[in-house]
DSSP file (Angstrom, degrees, kcal/mol; ACC not computed):
  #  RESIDUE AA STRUCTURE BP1 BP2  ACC     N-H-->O    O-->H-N    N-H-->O    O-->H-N    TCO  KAPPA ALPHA  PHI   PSI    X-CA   Y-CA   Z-CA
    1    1 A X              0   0    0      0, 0.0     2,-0.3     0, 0.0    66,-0.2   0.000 360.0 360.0 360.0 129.5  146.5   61.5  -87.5
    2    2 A X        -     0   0    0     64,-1.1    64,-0.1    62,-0.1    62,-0.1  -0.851 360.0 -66.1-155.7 129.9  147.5   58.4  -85.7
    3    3 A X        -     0   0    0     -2,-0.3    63,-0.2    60,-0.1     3,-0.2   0.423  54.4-124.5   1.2 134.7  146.6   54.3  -84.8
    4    4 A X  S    S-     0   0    0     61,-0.2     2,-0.5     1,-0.2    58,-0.1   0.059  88.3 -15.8 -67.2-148.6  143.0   54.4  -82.7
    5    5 A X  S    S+     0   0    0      1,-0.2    -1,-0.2    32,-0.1    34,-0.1  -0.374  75.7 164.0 -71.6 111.9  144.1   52.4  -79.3
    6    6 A X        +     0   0    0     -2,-0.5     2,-0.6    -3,-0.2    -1,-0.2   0.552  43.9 105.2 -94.2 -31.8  147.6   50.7  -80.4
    7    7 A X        -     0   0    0     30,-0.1     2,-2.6     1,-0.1    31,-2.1  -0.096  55.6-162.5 -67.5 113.4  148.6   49.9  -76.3
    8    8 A X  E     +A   37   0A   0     -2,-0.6     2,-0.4    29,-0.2    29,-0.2  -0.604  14.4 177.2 -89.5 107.6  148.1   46.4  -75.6
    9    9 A X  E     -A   36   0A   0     -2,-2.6    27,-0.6    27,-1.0     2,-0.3  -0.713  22.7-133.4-102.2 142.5  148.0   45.9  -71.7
   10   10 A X  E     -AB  35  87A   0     77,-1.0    77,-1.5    -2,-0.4     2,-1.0  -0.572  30.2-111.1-101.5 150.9  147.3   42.6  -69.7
   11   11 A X        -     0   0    0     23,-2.5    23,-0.2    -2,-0.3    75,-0.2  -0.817  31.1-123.6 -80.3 105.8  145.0   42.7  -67.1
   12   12 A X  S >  S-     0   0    0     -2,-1.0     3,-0.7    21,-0.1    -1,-0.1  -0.118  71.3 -10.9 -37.8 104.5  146.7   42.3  -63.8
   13   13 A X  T 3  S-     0   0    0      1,-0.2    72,-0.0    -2,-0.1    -2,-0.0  -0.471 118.6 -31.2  92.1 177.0  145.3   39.2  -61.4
   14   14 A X  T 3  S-     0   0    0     19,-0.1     2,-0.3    -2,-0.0    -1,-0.2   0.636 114.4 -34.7  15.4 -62.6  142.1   37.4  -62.3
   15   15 A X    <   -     0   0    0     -3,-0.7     2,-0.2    18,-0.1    18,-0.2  -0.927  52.3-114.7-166.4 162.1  140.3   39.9  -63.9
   16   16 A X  E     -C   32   0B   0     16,-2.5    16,-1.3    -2,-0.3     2,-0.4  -0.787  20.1-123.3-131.0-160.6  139.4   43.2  -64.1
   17   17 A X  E     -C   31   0B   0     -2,-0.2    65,-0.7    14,-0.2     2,-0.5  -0.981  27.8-165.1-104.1 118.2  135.9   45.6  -63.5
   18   18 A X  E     -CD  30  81B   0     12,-1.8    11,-1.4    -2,-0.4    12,-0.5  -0.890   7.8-163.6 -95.7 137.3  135.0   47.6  -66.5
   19   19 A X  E     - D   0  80B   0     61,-4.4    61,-2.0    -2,-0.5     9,-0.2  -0.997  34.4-120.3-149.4 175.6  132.7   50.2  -66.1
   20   20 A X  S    S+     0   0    0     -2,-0.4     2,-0.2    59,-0.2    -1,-0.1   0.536  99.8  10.3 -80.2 -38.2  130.5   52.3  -68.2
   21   21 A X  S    S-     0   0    0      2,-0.3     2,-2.4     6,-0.2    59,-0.2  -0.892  91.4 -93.0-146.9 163.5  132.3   55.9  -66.9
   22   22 A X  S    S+     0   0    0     -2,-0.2     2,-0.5    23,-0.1    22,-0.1  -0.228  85.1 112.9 -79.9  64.9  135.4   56.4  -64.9
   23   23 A X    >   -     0   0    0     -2,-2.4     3,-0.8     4,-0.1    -2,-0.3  -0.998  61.5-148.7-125.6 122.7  134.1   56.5  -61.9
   24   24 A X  T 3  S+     0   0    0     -2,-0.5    -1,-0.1     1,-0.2    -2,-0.0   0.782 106.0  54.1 -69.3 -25.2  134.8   53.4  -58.9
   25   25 A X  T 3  S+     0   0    0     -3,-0.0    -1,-0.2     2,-0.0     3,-0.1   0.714  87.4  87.2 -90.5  -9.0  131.2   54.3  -57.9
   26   26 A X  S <  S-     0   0    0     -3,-0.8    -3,-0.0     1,-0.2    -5,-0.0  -0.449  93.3 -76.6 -98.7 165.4  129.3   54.0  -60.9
   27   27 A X        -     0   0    0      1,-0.2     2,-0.7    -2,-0.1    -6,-0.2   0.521  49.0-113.5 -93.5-141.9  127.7   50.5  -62.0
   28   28 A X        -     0   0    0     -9,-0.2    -9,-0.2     1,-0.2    -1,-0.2  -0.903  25.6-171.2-126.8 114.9  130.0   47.9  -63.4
   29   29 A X        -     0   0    0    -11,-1.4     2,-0.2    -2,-0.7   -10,-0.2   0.959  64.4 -13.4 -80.3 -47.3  129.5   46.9  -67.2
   30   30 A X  E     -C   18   0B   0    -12,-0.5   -12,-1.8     2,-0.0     2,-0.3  -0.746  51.7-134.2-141.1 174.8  131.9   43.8  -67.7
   31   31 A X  E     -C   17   0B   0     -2,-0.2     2,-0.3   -14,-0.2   -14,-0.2  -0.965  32.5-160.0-131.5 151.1  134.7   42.0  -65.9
   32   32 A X  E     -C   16   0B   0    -16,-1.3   -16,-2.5    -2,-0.3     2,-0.2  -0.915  12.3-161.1-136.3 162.4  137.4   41.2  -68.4
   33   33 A X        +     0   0    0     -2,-0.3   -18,-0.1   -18,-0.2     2,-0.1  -0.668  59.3   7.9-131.0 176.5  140.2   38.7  -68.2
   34   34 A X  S    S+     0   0    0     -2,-0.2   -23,-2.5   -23,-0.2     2,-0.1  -0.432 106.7   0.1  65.2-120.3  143.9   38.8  -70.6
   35   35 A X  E     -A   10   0A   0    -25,-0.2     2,-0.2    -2,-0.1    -2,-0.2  -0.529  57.5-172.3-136.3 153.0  145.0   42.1  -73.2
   36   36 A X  E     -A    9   0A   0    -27,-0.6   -27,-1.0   -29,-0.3     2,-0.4  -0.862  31.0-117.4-152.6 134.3  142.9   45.3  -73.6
   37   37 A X  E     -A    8   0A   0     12,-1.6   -29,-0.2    -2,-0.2   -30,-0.1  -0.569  27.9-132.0-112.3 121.7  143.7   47.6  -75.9
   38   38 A X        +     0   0    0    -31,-2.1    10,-0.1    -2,-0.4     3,-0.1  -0.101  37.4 155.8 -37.5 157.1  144.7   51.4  -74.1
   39   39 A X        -     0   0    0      1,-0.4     2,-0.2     8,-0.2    -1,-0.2  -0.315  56.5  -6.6-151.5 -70.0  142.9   54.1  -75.8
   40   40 A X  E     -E   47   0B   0      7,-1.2     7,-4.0     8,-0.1    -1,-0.4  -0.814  50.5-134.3-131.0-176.4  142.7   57.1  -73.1
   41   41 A X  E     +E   46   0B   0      5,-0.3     5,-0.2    -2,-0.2     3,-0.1  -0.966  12.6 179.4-144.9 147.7  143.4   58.3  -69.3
   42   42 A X  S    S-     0   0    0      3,-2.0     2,-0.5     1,-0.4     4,-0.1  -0.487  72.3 -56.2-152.4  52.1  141.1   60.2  -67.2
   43   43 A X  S    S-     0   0    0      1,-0.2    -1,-0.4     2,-0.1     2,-0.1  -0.834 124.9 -12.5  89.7-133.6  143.1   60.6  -63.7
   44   44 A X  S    S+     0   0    0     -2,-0.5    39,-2.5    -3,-0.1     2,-0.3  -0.090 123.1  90.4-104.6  33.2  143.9   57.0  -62.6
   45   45 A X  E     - F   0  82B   0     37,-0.2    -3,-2.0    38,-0.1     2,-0.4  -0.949  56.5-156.0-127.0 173.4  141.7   55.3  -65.1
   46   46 A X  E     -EF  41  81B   0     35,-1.9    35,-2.2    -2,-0.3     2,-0.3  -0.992  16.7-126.3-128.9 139.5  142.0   54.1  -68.6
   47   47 A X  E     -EF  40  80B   0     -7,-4.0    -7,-1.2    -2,-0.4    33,-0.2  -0.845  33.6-170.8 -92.1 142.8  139.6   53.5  -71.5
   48   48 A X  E     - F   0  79B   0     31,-3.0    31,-0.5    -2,-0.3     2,-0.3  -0.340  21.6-159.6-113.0-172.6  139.8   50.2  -72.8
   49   49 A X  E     + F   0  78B   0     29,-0.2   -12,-1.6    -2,-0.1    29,-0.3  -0.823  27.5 163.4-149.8 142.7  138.5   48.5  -75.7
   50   50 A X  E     - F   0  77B   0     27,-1.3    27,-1.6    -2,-0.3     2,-0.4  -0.991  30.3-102.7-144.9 166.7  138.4   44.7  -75.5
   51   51 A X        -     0   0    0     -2,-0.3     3,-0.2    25,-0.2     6,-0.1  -0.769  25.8-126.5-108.4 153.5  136.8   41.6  -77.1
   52   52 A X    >   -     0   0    0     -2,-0.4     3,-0.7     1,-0.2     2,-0.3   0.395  57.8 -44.9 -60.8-172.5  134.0   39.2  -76.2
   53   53 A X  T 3  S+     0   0    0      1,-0.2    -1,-0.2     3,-0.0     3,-0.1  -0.373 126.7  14.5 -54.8 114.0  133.7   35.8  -76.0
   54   54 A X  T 3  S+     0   0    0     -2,-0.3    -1,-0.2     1,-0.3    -2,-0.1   0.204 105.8 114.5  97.1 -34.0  135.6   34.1  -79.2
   55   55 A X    <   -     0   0    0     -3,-0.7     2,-0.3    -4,-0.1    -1,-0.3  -0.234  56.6-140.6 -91.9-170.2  137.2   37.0  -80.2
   56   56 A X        -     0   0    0     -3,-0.1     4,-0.2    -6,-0.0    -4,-0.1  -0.863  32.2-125.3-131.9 142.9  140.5   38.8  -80.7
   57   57 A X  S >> S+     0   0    0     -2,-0.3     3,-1.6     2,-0.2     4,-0.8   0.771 117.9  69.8 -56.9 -35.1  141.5   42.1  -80.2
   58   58 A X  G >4 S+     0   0    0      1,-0.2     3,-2.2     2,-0.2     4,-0.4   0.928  95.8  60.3 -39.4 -81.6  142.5   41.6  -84.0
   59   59 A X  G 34 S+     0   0    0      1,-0.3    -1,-0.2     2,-0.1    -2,-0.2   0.306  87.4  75.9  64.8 -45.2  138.4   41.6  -84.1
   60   60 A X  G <4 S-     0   0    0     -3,-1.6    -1,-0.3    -4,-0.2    -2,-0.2   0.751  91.4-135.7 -94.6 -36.8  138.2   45.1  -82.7
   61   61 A X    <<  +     0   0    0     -3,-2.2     3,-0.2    -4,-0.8    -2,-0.1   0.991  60.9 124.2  81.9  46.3  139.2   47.1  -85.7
   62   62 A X        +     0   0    0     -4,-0.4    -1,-0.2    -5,-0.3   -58,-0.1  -0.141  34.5  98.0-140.2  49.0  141.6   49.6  -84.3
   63   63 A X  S    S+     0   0    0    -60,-0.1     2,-0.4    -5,-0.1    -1,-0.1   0.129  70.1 106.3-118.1   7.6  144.7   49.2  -86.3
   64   64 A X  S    S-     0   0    0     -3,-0.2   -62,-0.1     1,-0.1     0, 0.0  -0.832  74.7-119.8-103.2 143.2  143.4   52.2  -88.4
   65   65 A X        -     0   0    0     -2,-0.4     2,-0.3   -62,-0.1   -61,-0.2  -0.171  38.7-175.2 -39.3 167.9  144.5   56.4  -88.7
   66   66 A X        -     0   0    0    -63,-0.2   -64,-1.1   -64,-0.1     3,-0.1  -0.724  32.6-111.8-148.0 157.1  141.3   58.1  -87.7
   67   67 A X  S    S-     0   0    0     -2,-0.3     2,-0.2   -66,-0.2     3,-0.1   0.769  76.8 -44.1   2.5 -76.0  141.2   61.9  -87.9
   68   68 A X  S    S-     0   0    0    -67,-0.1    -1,-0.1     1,-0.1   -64,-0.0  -0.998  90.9 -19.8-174.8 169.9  141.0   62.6  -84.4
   69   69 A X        +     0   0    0     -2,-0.2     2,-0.2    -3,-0.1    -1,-0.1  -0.139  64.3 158.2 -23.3 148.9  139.2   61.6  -80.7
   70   70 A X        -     0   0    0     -3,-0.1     2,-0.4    -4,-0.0    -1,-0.0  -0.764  49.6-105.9-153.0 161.1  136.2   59.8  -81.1
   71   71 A X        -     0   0    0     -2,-0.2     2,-0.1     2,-0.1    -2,-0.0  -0.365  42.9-114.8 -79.4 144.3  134.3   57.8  -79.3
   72   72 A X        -     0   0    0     -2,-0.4     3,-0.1     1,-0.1    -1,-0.1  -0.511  22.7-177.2 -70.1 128.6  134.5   53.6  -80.6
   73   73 A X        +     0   0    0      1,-0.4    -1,-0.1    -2,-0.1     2,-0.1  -0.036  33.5 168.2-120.7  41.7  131.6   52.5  -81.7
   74   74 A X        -     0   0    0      2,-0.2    -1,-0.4     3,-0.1     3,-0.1  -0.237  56.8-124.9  16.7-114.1  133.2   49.0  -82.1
   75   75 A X  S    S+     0   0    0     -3,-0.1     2,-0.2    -2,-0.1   -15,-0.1  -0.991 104.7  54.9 -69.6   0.5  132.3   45.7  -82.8
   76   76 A X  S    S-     0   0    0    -16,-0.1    -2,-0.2   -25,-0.1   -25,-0.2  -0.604  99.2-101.9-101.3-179.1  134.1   44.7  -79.4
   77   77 A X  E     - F   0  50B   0    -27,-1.6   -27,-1.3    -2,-0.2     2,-0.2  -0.174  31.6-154.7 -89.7 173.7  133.2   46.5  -76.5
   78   78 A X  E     + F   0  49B   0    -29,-0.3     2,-0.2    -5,-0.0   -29,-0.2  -0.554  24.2 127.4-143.4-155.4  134.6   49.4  -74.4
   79   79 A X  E     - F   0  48B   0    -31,-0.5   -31,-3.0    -2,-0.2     2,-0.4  -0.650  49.7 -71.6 103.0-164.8  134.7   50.9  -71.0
   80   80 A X  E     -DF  19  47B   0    -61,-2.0   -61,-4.4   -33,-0.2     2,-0.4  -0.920  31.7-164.0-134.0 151.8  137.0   52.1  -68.4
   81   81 A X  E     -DF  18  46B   0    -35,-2.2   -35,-1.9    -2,-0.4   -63,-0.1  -0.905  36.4-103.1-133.2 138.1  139.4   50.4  -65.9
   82   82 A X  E >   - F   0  45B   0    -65,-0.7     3,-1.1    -2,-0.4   -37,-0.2  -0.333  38.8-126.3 -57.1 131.8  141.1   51.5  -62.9
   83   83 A X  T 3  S+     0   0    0    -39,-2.5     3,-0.3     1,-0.3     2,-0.2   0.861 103.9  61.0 -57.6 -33.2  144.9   52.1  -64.2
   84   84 A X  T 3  S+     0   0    0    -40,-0.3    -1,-0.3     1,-0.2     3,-0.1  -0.320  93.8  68.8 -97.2  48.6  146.6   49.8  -61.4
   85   85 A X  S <  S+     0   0    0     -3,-1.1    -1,-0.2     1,-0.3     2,-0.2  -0.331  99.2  50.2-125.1  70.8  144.6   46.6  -62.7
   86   86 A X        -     0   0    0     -3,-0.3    -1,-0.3   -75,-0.2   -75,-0.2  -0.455  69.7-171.2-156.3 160.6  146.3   46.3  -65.5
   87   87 A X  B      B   10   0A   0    -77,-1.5   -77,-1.0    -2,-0.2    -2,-0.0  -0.354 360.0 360.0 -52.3 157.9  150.3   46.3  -67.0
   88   88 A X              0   0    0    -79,-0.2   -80,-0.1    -2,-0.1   -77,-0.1   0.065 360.0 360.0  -6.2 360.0  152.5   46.3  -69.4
């Protein structure tokens, strides 16, 4: 048992491209700007979780144990980000 996604990481540059699977080829769900909260790694990508427009990562509801993997079924959004756009 442990925190869902605890790592807060800042998006590197501008922005970054979420998309739907870890894959650079596959289509592009969001571009996200600021903190995203870590969750997993899948070769040089990360799954994020982040929040919309108006919201907080606070928002996101992930400051609780869970069991074990699962997939987020939110209220903020998710997808995956190439691991070199984002930081510390």
């Amino acid at each position: 048992r442990a925190n869902a996604c605890i790592n807060r990481m800042a998006v590197r540059g501008d922005s970054a491209t979420v998309r739907w699977s870890p894959d650079a080829a596959g289509p592009a769900k969001a571009t996200v700007t600021g903190e995203v909260l870590a969750c997993d790694v899948e070769g040089t990508w990360t799954g994020v979780v982040f929040a919309g427009p108006g919201e907080t990562l606070d928002y996101c509801n992930l400051n609780r144990r869970i069991g074990g993997p699962t997939e987020y079924q939110g209220p903020c959004r998710s997808g995956w980000v190439q691991t070199a756009e984002l930081g510390g």
